[in-house]
Each structure stands twice: as structure tokens, then as C-alpha cells.
C-alpha positions as CSV (number, residue, x, y, z in Angstrom):
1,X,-91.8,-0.3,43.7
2,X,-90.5,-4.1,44.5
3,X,-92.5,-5.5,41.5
4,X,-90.9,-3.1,39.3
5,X,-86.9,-3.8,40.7
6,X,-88.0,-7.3,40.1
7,X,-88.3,-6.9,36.9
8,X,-84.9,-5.5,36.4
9,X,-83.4,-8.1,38.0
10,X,-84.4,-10.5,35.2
11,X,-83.8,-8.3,32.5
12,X,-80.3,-7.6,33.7
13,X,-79.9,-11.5,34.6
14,X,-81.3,-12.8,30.3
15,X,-78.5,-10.4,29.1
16,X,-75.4,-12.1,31.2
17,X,-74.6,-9.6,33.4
18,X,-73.2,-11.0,36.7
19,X,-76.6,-11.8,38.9
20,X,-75.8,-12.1,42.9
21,X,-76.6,-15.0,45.0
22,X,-78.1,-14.9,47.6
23,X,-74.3,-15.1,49.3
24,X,-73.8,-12.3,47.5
25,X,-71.1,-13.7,45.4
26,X,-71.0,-13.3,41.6
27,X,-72.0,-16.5,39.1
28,X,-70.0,-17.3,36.2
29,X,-71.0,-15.6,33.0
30,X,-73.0,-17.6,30.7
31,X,-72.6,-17.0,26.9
32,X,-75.2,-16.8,24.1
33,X,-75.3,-20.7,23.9
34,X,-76.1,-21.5,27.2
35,X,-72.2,-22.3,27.9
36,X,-69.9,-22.0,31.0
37,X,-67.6,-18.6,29.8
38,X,-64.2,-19.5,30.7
39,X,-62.3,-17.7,33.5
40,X,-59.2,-15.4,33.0
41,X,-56.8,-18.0,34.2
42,X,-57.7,-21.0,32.2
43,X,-57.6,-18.7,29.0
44,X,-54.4,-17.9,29.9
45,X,-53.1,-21.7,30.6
46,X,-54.1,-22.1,27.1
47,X,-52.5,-19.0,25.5
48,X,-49.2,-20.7,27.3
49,X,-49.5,-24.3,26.2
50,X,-50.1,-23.0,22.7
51,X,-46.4,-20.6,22.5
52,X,-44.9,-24.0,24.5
53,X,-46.0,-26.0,21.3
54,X,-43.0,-24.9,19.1
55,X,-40.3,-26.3,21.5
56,X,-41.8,-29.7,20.8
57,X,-41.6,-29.8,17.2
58,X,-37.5,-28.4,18.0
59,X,-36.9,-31.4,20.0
60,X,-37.8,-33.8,17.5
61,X,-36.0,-32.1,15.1
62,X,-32.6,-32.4,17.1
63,X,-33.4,-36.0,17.4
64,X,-31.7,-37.2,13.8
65,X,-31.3,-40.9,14.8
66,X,-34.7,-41.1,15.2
67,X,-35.9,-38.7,12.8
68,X,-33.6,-40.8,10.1
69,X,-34.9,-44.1,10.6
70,X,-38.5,-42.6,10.0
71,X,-37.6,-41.1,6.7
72,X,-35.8,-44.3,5.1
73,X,-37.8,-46.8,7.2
74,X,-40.2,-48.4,4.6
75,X,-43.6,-48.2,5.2
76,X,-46.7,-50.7,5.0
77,X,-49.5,-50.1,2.7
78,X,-51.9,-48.8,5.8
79,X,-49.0,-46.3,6.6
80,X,-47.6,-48.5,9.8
81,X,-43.8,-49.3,10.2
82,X,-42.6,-52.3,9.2
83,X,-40.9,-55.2,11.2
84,X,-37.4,-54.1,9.1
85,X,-38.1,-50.4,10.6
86,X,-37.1,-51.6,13.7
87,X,-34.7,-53.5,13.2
88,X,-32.6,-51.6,10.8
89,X,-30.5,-50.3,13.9
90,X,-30.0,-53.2,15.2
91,X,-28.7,-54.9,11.9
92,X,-26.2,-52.1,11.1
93,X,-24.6,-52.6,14.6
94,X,-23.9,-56.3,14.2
95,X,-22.3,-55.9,10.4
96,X,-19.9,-53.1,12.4
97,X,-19.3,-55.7,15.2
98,X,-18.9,-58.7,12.8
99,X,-15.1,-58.3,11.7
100,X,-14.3,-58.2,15.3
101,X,-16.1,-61.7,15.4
102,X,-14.3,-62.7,12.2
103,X,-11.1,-62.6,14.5
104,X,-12.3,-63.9,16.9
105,X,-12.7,-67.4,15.0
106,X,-9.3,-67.1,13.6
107,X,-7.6,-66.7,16.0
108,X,-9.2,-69.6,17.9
109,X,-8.5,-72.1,15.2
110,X,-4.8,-70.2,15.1
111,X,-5.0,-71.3,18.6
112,X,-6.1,-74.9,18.4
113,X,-3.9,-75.7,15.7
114,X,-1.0,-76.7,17.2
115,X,-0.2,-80.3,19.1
116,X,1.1,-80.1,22.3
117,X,4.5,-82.0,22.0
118,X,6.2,-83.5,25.3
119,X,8.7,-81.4,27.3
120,X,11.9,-80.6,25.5
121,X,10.5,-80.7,22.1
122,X,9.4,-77.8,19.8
123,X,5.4,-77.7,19.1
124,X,4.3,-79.1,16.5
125,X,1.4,-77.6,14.0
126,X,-1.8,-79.6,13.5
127,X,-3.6,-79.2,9.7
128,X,-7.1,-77.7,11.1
129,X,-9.5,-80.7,11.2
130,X,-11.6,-78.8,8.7
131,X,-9.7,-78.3,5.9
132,X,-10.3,-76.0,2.7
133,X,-9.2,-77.7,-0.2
134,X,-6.8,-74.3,-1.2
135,X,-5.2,-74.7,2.4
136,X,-4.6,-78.7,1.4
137,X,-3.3,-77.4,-1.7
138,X,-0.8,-75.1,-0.1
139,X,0.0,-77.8,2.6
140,X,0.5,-80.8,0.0
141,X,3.1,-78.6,-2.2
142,X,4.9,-77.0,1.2
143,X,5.7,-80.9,1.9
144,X,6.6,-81.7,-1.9
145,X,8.9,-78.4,-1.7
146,X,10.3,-79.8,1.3
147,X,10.8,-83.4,0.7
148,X,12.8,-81.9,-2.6
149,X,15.0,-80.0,-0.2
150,X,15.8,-83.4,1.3
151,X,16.0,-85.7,-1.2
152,X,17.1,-83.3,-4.1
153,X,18.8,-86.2,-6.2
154,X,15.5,-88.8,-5.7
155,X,15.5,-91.0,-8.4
156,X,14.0,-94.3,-9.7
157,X,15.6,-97.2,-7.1
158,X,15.7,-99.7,-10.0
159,X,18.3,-100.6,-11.9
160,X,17.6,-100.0,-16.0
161,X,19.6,-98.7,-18.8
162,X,16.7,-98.7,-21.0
163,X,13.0,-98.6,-21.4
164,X,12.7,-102.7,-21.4
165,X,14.8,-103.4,-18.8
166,X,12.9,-100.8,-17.2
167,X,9.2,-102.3,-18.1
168,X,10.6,-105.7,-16.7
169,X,12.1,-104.9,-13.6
170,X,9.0,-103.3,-12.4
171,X,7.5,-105.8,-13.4
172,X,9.2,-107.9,-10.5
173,X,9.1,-105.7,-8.0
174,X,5.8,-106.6,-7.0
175,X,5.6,-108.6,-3.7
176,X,9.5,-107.7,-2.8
177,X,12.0,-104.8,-2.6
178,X,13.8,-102.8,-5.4
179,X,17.2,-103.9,-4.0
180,X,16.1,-107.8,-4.7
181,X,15.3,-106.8,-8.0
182,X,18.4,-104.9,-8.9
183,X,20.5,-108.5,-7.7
184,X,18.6,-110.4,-9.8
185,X,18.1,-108.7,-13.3
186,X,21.7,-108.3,-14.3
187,X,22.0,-112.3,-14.8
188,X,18.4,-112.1,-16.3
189,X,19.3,-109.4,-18.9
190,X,22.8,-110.6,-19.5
191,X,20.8,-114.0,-20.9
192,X,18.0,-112.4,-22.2
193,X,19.2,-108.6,-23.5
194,X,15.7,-107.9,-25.6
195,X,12.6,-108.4,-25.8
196,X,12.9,-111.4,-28.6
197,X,15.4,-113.2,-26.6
198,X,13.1,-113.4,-23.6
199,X,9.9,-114.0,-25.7
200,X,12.0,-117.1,-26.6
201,X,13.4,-118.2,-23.4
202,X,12.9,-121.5,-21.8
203,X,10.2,-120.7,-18.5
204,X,11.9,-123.2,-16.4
205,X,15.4,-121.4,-16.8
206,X,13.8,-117.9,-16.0
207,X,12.2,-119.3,-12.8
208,X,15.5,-120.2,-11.5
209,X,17.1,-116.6,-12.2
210,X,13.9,-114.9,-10.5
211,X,13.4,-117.2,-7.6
212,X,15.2,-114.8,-5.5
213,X,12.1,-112.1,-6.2
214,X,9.1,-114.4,-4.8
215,X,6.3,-115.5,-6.9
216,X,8.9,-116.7,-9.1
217,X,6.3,-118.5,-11.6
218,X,3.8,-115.8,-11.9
219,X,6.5,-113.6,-12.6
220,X,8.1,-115.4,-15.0
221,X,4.8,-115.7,-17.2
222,X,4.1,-112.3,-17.0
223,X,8.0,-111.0,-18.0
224,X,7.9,-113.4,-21.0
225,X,4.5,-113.1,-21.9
226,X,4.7,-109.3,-21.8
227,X,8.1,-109.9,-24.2
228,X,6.1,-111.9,-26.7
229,X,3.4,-108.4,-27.0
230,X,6.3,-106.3,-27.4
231,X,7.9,-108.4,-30.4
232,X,4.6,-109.3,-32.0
233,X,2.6,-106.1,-31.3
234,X,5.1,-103.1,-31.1
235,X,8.0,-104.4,-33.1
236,X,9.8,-105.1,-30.1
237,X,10.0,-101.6,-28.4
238,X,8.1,-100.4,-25.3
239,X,5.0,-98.0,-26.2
240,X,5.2,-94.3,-24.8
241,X,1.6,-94.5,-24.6
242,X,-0.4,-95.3,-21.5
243,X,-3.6,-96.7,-23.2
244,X,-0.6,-99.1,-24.9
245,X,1.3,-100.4,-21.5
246,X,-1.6,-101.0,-19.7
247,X,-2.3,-103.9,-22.8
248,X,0.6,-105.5,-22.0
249,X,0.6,-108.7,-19.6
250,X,1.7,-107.8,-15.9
251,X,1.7,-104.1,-16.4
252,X,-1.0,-101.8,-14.5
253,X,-1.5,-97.9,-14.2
254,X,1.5,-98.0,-11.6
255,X,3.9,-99.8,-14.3
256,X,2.8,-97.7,-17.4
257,X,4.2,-94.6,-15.1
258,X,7.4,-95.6,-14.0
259,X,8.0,-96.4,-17.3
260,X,6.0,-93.0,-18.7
261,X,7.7,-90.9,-16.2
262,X,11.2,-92.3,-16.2
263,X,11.8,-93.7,-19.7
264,X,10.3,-91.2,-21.7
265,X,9.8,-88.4,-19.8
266,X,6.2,-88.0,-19.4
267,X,4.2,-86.6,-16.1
268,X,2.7,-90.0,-14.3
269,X,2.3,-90.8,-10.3
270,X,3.4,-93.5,-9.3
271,X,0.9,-95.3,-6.7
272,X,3.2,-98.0,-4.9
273,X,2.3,-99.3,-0.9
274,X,4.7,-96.2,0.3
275,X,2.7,-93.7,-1.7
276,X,-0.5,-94.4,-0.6
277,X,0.5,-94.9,3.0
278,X,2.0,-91.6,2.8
279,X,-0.3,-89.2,1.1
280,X,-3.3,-91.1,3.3
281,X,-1.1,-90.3,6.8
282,X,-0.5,-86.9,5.2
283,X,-4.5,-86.3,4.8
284,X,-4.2,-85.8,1.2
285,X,-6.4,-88.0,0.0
286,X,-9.4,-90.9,2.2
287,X,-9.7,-93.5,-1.1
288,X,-7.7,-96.6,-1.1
289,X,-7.8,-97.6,-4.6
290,X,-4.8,-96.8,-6.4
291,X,-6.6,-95.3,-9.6
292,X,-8.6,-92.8,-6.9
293,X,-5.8,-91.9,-5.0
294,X,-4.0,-90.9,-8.1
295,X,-6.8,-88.9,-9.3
296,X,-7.3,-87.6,-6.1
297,X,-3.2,-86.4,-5.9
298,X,-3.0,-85.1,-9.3
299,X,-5.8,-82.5,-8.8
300,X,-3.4,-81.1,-6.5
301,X,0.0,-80.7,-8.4
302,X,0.8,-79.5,-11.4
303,X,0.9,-82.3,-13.9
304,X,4.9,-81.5,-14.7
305,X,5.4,-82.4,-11.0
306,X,3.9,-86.0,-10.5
307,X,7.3,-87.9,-11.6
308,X,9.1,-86.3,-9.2
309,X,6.1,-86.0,-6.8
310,X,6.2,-89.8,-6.7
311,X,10.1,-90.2,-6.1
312,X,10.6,-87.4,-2.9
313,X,7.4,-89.6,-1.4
314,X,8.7,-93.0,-2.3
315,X,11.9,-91.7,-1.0
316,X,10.5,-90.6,2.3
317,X,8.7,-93.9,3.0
318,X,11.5,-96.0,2.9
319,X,13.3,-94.0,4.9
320,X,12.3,-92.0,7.1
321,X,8.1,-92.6,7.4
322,X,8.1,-96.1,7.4
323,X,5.1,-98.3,7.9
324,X,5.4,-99.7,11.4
325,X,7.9,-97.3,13.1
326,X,7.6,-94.2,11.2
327,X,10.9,-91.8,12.6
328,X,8.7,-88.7,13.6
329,X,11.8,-87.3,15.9
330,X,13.8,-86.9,13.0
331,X,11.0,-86.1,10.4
332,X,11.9,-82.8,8.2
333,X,8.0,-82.3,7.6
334,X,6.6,-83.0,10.9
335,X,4.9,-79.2,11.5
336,X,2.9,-80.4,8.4
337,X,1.9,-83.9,9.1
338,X,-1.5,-85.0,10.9
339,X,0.2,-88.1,11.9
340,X,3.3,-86.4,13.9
341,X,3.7,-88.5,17.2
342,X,2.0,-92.2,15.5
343,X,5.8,-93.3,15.6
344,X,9.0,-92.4,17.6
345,X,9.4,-88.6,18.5
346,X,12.6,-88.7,20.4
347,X,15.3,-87.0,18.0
348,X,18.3,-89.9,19.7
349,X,15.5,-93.0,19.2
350,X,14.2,-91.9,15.7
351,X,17.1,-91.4,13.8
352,X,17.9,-95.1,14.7
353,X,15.1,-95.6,12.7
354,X,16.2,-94.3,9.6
355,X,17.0,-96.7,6.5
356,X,19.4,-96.3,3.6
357,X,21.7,-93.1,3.5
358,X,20.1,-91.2,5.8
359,X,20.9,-93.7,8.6
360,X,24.6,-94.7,7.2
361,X,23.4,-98.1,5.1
362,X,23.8,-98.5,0.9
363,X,20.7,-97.6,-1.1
364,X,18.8,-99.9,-3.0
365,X,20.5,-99.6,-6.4
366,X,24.0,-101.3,-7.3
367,X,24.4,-98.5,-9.7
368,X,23.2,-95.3,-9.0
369,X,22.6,-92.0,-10.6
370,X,25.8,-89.7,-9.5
371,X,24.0,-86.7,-8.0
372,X,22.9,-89.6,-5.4
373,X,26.2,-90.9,-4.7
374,X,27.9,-87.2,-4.3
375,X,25.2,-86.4,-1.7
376,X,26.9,-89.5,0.5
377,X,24.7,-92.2,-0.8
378,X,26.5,-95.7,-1.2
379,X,25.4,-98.4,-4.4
380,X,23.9,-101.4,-3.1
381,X,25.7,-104.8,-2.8
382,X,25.4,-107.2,-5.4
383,X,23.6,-110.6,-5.0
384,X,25.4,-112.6,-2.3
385,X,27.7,-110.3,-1.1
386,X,25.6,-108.9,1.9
């Protein structure tokens, strides 16, 4: 009888039926491989991680920020995201933030742009330091506008009543003033009326009448000298032609516009000391050759403005923005200028500054235009009188 329960035993334990220890406890099923059988309970942590799965895939649906960049985020050629992937985000936030930055610098130059002026006077603006050449633009043609406003009846400040007596008094003005010049001439042209009287006249009787104008001699051989070309090369009229004046003795690019500009009508700037002293103070231009500087000033005027371009800055040179004591209390274009504060800024000390008719004296012409004498200008004296 025991060798035949035994046998039982093993034939119940090779088919998997649960054998008892010798505890008496049950061993784990084995199945037809050999293998562990799993227990209830870890089959059912399974069946429960698998229905759990779903709620994943919903969560990363609901994530569209994330789920957006993956879709348009480029990819390499093993499949791997790119260094533009991640920072795609990052880029499209700063071009939101950047015209907040934009206004930020604006307003900061807005802010620096303007000179602290001593108590009891207004501010004054300062042109930015780095200046676009539209905003110079804009800025030179503000002061033009103004200085027209001003000086509305500016006008050559020699004396001529034609195109020779025009050539040749510009001639002499070199090295002196216009109001010298405008003394002298009428006893020179009552002698010597046109060009083949003065290509005729005796040098030592010319010196005498020009003495008063400095550099007497020089002058003297370039007035008759430049009255000999006129008879022999032009029939004894001035040329209306620039290439033609600047042939003629004594006459330069600064000449050949007065006479352009004023004579016959034609665009020209004039580049005299007050001009370039100006339009360099005013930042217009950095060249100090007069041939530069009026390249670089024309590229920023019409050409139908230059004539009068060169009077309102001639005009404001001699009197109000002189060399030495420039009258910045009683300049009309100080918000505009770079150079406000170089002279006097007290309103009561500069305007004792001022020359001519802005500060009660006579002009320098002993017979000028109308509109100039109606806006409470006053002829200058003649030679000798004062």
C-alpha cells in the first residue's frame, strides 16, 4: 500500500497539480515550460496598467504646445530633433518682445537729446551724435526754412548794377569786408564803367582807388587782367557759364556763383569764411575745402535753393553767429545747432552781440535792395563819412 500512494504522488505532482510540502502549504503551479504560473493578483496589476494606458496617450494629446513644436520641428536625417527644434520657442518670444525693445532705444536717445541749459533758460535740443543722413537732411532745411523766416529780404551785400561790376567787386572782396568794397567801387566804376575802359587803365591809378581794400596791387592785376579776358575773349560781356568764369584771372568757384546766382539767375553756393564756419558748427558737413563743402551742402538742398541757401547763411554769420563771439542767447536756430552754448547764452549779453540791423547799425550796402530797407535795415555810409 505506501509504494503504490507513492506512485500517485508523482503522477499527480508531473501533471501540475498543487503538491504539499512538507509544511503543508501549496507550491506555485508550474506550466508546461518549466515556468513560474503567475498569481491572481499580479495578473490583475497587469489587466489594470493596460486600461490605465489610454489616459497617457489623452494627456499628450491635450498638450498642443508641445505636441505643435514636434510636428513642425524639422527633423535630422537619423530622425533626432534639431538644434532649431528647441529653440523655435524661444525665437518667437523675443520677435514678440522686440518692439517693446525698439522703444526702449527711442526713447533713450529722445531722452539724451537734449542739452541741459543753465537756470532760467529753456532746454535746448542736441542733434543725436549719430546722425542718419535723412535726419541731417530734415535738420539742415528746418534751419534754411528758419533763417528765411529771419532774414526774408537776404540779398547779395555788394553793391552792382550789372554783371561786371558784379564780377569785379567780388573780385575785391577777398581779404576785407563787403562794406569796404561798396566805398570803393563807385569812384572805380565812375572812371572805368566797362570792361575796355579798365582793360585800358593805368595800374598805378587803380592802386590808389583800391588801396582802401588791402592787397591793393594783387587786386589791381587781377580786376584789369580779368577786364582784358572779357574784351578779348567774350566780346566784353561776362560768361553765364561756370566752366567760362572760372578762366578768367582772379575768379574761383566762389566768384563764378555770386555772379551765376545773382547776375543771371542760376542755382550756385556760395562758399565764403561765414559759410563754411557755419555749415561746419551746424554739423553739416567735416571737409574744409571749399569745393568739398559745396559738394557736400548741395547733396542736401534742392539745387533751386543754393542762391538763397548761401545768402540766409551769409546773413546769419555776420550777424548773429559770428566767429569769435557767436550770440547764442539771441540765436533763432539754437534748438537745431550742435554748437548752442560755444558763445554767449544770456538773451541781455547776446543781443549786444548782434551786427548790422539786427543790433540797430547800417548794413553793408550804400544802396540796398528795398525789401531790406522796409524791414528796418539802414544803407551803409559812404567812404569817409563814418
Amino acid at each position: 500500500m505506501t509504494a503504490t500512494k507513492t506512485a500517485s504522488k508523482k503522477a499527480v505532482s508531473k501533471k501540475g497539480a498543487p503538491v504539499e510540502d512538507v509544511s503543508g502549504k501549496a507550491a506555485p503551479a508550474r506550466s508546461a515550460t518549466g515556468k513560474k504560473a503567475a498569481s491572481p493578483a499580479a495578473a490583475a496589476k497587469k489587466s489594470v496598467s493596460k486600461k490605465a494606458a489610454p489616459a497617457k496617450a489623452v494627456a499628450k494629446k491635450t498638450a498642443p504646445v508641445k505636441a505643435a513644436a514636434k510636428r513642425t520641428a524639422p527633423a535630422s536625417s537619423d530622425g533626432t530633433k534639431t538644434a532649431a527644434t528647441k529653440t523655435a520657442a524661444t525665437k518667437t518670444a523675443a520677435k514678440k518682445t522686440a518692439p517693446a525693445k525698439v522703444a526702449a532705444k527711442k526713447t533713450a536717445v529722445k531722452k539724451t537729446a537734449v542739452k541741459k541749459a543753465p537756470p532760467g533758460q529753456p532746454s535746448v535740443a542736441e542733434p543725436p551724435r549719430d546722425e542718419s543722413h535723412t535726419a541731417l537732411v530734415r535738420r539742415a532745411r528746418r534751419i534754411n526754412r528758419e533763417l528765411a523766416e529771419v532774414y526774408p529780404y537776404a540779398h547779395p551785400e555788394l553793391d552792382f548794377q550789372n554783371p561786371f561790376q558784379l564780377i569785379v567787386a567780388t573780385v575785391l572782396s577777398a581779404q576785407t569786408t563787403d562794406l569796404r568794397v561798396n566805398q570803393t567801387t563807385p569812384a572805380l566804376f565812375a572812371k572805368y564803367p566797362t570792361p575796355e575802359d579798365l582793360a585800358e587803365a593805368n595800374a598805378e591809378e587803380v592802386e590808389e582807388i583800391l588801396r582802401p581794400t588791402g592787397f591793393f596791387r594783387a587786386k589791381t592785376k587781377s580786376v584789369i587782367g580779368l577786364s582784358k579776358a572779357l574784351r578779348d575773349d567774350f566780346g566784353g560781356e561776362v560768361p553765364g557759364r561756370l566752366e567760362d568764369l572760372v578762366k578768367l584771372p582772379g575768379v574761383g568757384r566762389k566768384t563764378a556763383f555770386v555772379v551765376l546766382g545773382n547776375a543771371f539767375g542760376r542755382p550756385g553756393i556760395t562758399v565764403d569764411t561765414h559759410f563754411q564756419r557755419l555749415v561746419r558748427r551746424w554739423k553739416w558737413t567735416e571737409q574744409t575745402e571749399p569745393d568739398k563743402i559745396e559738394a557736400a551742402v548741395g547733396a542736401l538742398f534742392p539745387k533751386s535753393e543754393w542762391t538763397m541757401l548761401s545768402h540766409h547763411v551769409i546773413f546769419h554769420g555776420r550777424r548773429i553767429c559770428h566767429a569769435r563771439k557767436p550770440a547764442c542767447g539771441a540765436c533763432p536756430i539754437a534748438p537745431l545747432c550742435p554748437a548752442y552754448g560755444e558763445g554767449e547764452t544770456d538773451p541781455e549779453k547776446a543781443r549786444k552781440l548782434l551786427k548790422y540791423e539786427k543790433g540797430g547799425f547800417p548794413g553793408q550796402r550804400l544802396n540796398p535792395p528795398q525789401s531790406y530797407l522796409d524791414a528796418g535795415g539802414i544803407p551803409a555810409p559812404p567812404l569817409g563819412a563814418g
